[in-house]
N, C-alpha and C positions, 0 to 999 in steps of 0.2 A: 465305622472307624472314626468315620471327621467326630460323630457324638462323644465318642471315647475319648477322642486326644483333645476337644474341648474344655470334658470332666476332667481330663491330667492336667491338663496345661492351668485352669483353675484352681484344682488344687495346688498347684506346683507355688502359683502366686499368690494366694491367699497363706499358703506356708513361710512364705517367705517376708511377708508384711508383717505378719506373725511374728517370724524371729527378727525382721527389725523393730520394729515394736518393744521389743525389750530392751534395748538398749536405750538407755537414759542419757539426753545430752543436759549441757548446762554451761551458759556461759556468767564469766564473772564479772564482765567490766562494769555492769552497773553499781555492782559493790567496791571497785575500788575509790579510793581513799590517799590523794595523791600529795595529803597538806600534811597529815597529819606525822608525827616526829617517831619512827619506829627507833626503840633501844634495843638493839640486838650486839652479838659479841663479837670480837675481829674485826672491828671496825669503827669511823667514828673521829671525836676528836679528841686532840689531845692538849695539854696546859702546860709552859713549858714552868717548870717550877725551880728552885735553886740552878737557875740560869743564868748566865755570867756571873758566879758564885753564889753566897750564898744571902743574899739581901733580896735580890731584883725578883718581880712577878709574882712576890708571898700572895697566899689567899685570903683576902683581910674578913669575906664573910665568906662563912663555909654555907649557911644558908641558902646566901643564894648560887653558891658555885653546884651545890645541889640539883639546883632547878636549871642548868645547862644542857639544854638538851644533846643527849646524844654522848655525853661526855665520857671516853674509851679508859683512857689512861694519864700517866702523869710523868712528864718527860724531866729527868734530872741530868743535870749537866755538873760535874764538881771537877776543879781540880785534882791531880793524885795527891800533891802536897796537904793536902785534907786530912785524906784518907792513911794515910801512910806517912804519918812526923816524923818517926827514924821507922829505921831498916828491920822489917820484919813486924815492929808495934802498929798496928789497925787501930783507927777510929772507927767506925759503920754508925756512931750515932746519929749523926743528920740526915744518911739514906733510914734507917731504920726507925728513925721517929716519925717520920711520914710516911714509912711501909706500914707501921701498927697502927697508925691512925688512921688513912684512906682505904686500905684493902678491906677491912671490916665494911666499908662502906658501897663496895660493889666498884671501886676503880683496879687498875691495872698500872703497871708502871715499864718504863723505858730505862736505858743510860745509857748516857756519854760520861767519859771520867778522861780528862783531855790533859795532856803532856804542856800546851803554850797556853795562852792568857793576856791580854796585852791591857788588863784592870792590875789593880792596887791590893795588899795586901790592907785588912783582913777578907774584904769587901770579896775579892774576886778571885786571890791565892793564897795559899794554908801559909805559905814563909814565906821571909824578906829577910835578905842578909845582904849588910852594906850597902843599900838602898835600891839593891836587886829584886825582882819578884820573881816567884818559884813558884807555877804548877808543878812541872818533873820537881820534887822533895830534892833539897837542898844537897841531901844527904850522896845524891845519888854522882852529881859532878865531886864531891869530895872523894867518892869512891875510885874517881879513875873517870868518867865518864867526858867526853868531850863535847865542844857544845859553843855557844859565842852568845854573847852579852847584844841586843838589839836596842835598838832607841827607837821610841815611835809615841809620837804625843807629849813627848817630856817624860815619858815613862822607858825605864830599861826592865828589862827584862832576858831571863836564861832562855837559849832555844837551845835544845839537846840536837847532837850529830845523830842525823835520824837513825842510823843502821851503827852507831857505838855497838860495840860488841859487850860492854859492860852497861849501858843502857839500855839494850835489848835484855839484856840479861837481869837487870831487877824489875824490866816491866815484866818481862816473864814469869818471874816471881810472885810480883801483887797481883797479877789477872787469873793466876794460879791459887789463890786466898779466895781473891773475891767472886771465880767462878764458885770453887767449892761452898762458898755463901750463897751464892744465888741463884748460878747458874741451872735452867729447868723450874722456877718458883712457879707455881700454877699462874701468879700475877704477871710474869715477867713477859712483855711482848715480845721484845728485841732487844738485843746490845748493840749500840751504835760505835764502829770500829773509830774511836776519837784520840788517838796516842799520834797522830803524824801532825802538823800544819798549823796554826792559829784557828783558835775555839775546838781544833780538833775537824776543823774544815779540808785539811788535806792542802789548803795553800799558806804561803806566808807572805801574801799582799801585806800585814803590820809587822813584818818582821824582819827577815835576812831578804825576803823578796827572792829567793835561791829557790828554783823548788823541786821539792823531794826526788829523787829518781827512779825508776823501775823498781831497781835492787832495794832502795830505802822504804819505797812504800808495802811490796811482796812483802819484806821484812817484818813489818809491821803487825800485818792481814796474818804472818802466819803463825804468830801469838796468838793471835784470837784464836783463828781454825784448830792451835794442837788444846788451847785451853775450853773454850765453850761446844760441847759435843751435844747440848741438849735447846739451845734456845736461838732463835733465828738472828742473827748476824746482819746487819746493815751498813753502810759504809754512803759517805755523801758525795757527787758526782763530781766537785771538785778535786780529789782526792786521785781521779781517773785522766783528768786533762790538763792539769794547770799547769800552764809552762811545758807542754809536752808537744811533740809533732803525732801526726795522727796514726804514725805505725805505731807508738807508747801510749797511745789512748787503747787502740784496738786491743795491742797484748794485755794491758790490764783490764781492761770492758770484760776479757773473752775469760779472765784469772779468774776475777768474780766471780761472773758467771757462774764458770766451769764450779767453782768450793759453794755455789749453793746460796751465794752474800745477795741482798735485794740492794736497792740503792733510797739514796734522798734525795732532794734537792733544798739548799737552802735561802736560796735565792729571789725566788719568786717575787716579783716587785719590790726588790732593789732598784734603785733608781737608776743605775747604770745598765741590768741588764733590760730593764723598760725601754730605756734609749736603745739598744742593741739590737735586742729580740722580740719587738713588739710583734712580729709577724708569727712569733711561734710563743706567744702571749708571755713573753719573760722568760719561758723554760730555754736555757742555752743548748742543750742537748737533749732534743725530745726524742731521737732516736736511739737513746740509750734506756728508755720504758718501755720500748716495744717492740719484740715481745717479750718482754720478761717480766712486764707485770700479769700475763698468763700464768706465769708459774709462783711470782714470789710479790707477796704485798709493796707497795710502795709509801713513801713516807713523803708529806707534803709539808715546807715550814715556812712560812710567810715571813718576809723581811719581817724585824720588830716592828707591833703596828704603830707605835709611837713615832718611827718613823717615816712611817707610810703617809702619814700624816702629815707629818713635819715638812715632807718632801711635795707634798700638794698632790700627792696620787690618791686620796681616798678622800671622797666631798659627797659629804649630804648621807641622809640616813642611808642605813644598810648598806653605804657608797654607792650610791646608785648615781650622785650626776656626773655626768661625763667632761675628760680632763680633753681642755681646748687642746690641747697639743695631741692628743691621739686621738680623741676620736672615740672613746670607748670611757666606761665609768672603772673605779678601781674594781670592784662588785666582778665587773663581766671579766675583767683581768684574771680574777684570781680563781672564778669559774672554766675558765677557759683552759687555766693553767693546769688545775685539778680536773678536769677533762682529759687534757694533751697528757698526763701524767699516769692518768689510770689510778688517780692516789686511792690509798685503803684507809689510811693516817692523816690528818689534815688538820695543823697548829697555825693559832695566829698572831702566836708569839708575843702577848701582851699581859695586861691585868682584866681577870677575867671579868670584872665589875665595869669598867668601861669599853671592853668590845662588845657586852650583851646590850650594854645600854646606847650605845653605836649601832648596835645590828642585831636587832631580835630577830628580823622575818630572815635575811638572809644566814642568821646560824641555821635555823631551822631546815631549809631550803638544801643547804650542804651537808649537812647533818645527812641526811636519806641521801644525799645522790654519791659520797663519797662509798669506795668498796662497792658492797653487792647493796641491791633495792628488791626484793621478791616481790611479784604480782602471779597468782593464777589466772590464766587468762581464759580457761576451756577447762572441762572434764568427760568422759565419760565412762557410764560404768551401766551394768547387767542391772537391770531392775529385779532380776529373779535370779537369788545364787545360790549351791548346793554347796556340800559338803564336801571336801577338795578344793581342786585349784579354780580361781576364777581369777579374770585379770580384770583391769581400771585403766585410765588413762589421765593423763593430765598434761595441760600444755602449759609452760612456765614464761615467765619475761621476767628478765632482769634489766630494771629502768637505771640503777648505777651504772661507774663506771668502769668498774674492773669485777672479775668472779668472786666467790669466795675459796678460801684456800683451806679449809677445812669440810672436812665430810658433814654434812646433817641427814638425818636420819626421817623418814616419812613414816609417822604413828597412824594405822587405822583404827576410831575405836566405831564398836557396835552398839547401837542405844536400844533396848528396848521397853516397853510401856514396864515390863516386870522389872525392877533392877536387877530382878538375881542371875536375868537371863544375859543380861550387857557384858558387854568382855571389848578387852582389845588387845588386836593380835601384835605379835612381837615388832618392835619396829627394825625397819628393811632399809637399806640404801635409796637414798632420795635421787640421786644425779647429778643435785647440784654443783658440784665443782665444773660441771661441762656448760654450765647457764651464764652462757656470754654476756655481755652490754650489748642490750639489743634485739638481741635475739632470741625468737621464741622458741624454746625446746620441748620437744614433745618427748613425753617420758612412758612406755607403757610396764606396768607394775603388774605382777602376779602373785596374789594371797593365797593364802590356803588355810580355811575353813575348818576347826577342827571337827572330826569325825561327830561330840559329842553334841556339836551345836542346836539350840532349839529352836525346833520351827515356829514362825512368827514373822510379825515386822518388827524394822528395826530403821533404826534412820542409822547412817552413814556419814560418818566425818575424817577428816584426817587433821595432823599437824604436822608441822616440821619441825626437828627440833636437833640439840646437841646434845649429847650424854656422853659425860666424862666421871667415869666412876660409878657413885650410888646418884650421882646430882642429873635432872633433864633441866635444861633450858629451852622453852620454846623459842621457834625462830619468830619473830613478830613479819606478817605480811602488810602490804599496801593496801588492806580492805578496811572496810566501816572499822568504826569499834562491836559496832550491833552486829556482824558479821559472824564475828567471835566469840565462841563463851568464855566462862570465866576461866578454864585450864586449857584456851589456848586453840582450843577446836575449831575447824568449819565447816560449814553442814555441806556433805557434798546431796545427797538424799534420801527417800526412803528405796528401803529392798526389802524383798522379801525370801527369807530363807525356806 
């Protein structure tokens, strides 16, 4: 009996070595690739273009705005007096001549289309009557609209009565035009909610210095919400606190929220919130990103860097040396800020020919760490698989700093020595919207083999990818280039069917 249960027990373990044995491990960190600039979509930077009208931050070489790494979209900022010189007649040429000319080119576009303005006509608003300047179209105070005359820089300027009931009522109109123009465009990231406050910021520091109320700003927000039903809505965090006590911050934080709106910040290294909030790296309200950049992207906009400069907050390349008075370089400032932010979006509000030539390595650097960053970290998978179901595994890291907020899709294909025998099976839900900053996710995957498959080897690879339509877009990872073939593949192994 001891001989016999020696013989079982033998076999039991040699069975079992056996079926470990077939399982194929594999780790990848030798393959990652932590420098190198991945362009992937939903994420990235962006250029603020026709901002503070329509002169400032043009793109004088498209050449090299080209070679920007990482580069998402193109953030437009206009005037409605633009867009709308009398009552019902539409311009759209200056959004649409940089729509036809950049989207051809692989960019994506934003807007803010902003009610104040505190620049000069032609430069910065569509009219001037009596030495007034009109973002809100001139037409609109003639209509009935009520509103006051501001002084600020030796400049006057219209600010419309935010919750006018005949103001609200032709913004409602034009946002009701120009959704049905845009609203949903496959290029369109965001509409940025810009009808309340100076630049469309939601305060009026250059203006009445009054600022907006509950009822004026809801007012506002719910233009937006009954007009754009297809494209993500944004709104900037000054817009939620300014001049408010914290039970008016809260109801409108919770408003937002509740309709689905992400936020901005436009602040970041301004020189007064650098004085303020150095401890919370410039961001005034970083508890308003978390957690809701779990659910909804966040937009990053750097004081203009001209004046980042001007103000002695950015010294030496990439801003890397450190400002005597804090302690810190502009660089780690704006990193930190874009950290504390969770940003997906991240503009540095300048000409883009002297920010790259200011800071090559650090675009690069933020380029990948803004949004989602993929690395495989682990896999494993059956060295020997049949026909039916067999599973895989794979452990993920996400080194950015917020998810991604779109589904990708995990493609397995099968290589084998014969081409006619290679296939690849349909692509499956990847998991990644649940791949934290941080944190590594283990995902276990189950394929299924069709019936008709040839026996053989076959090497083993997968991709991640987006499929919108007839169009795939690989998701680009944090591995070699050598890593990858040329559509995008990586080898996970061989199997053998």
């Amino acid at each position: 009996m001891k001989f016999l249960f020696l013989i079982l027990f033998g076999s039991f373990i040699y069975a079992c070595s056996t079926s470990l044995s077939t399982t194929q491990n594999i780790n990848f960190k030798a393959q990652w690739d932590t420098t190198r600039v991945l362009k992937n979509p939903h994420k990235g930077w962006y250029h603020h273009l026709l901002d503070n009208g329509i002169d400032r931050y043009a793109i004088s070489n498209d050449s090299l705005f080209r070679t920007f790494p990482a580069m998402d979209h193109l953030y437009i900022r206009l005037a409605w007096s633009y867009l709308e010189p009398a009552e019902g007649q539409y311009d759209w040429h200056r959004i649409d001549e940089v729509v036809e000319k950049y989207v051809p080119l692989g960019y994506q576009f934003s807007f803010r289309i902003s009610s104040k303005e505190t620049g000069t006509f032609p430069g910065s608003v569509g009219q001037e009557l009596n030495g007034v300047q009109y973002a809100t179209p001139a037409w609109v105070q003639k209509a009935g609209a009520k509103g006051t005359v501001a002084l600020n820089g030796g400049v006057r300027s219209w600010v419309p009565k935010w919750d006018d009931a005949v103001y609200l009522e032709k913004l409602d109109h034009f946002h009701h035009a120009f959704a049905a123009r845009y609203d949903g465009q496959p290029w369109l990231r965001y509409v940025d909610i810009g009808s309340i406050g100076d630049w469309g910021e939601g305060h009026t520091s250059f203006s009445t210095k009054v600022p907006p109320t509950v009822a004026e700003v809801k007012a506002n927000i719910g233009i937006f919400l009954k007009n754009y039903q297809k494209s993500q809505l944004v709104v900037t965090d000054d817009l939620l606190y300014y001049g408010k006590p914290e039970a008016e911050v809260k109801t409108l934080y919770d408003y937002v929220v509740a309709n689905g709106i992400s936020l901005r910040d436009d602040s970041p290294l301004v020189d007064w919130y650098m004085q303020q909030n150095m401890d919370t790296w410039s961001v005034s309200h970083p508890q308003f990103y978390d957690p809701l950049y779990l659910k909804k992207p966040i937009v990053f906009e750097l004081q203009h860097y001209g004046d980042v400069k001007k103000d002695g907050n950015w010294l030496g390349k990439n801003g890397a040396e450190k400002i005597a008075k804090y302690g810190y370089s502009g660089a780690e400032v704006m990193r930190k800020a874009i950290e504390t932010m969770h940003a997906t979006y991240i503009g540095y509000h300048g000409y883009a020919e002297e920010w790259l030539a200011d800071n090559p390595d650090l675009t690069k650097e933020l380029a990948n760490l803004c949004g989602y960053w993929y690395f495989p970290v682990s896999a494993s998978y059956p060295s020997k698989m049949k026909a039916g179901n067999n599973e895989i595994s794979i452990t993920w890291l996400n080194k950015g700093v917020a998810p991604a907020y779109t589904p990708y899709e995990l493609s397995l294909r099968f290589e084998s020595e014969n081409p006619k025998n290679s296939f690849t099976l349909l692509p499956f839900s990847s998991g990644n919207k649940n791949w934290l900053p941080g944190m590594n996710k283990i995902e276990n995957y189950s394929l299924e083999l069709p019936a008709q498959t040839k026996e053989g080897s076959y090497t083993l690879k997968f991709r991640l990818e987006e499929i919108y339509g007839e169009t795939i877009q690989p998701i680009q990872l944090g591995l070699s280039e050598s890593s990858i073939d040329k559509s995008g593949f990586v080898v996970l192994g061989n199997v053998k069917i």
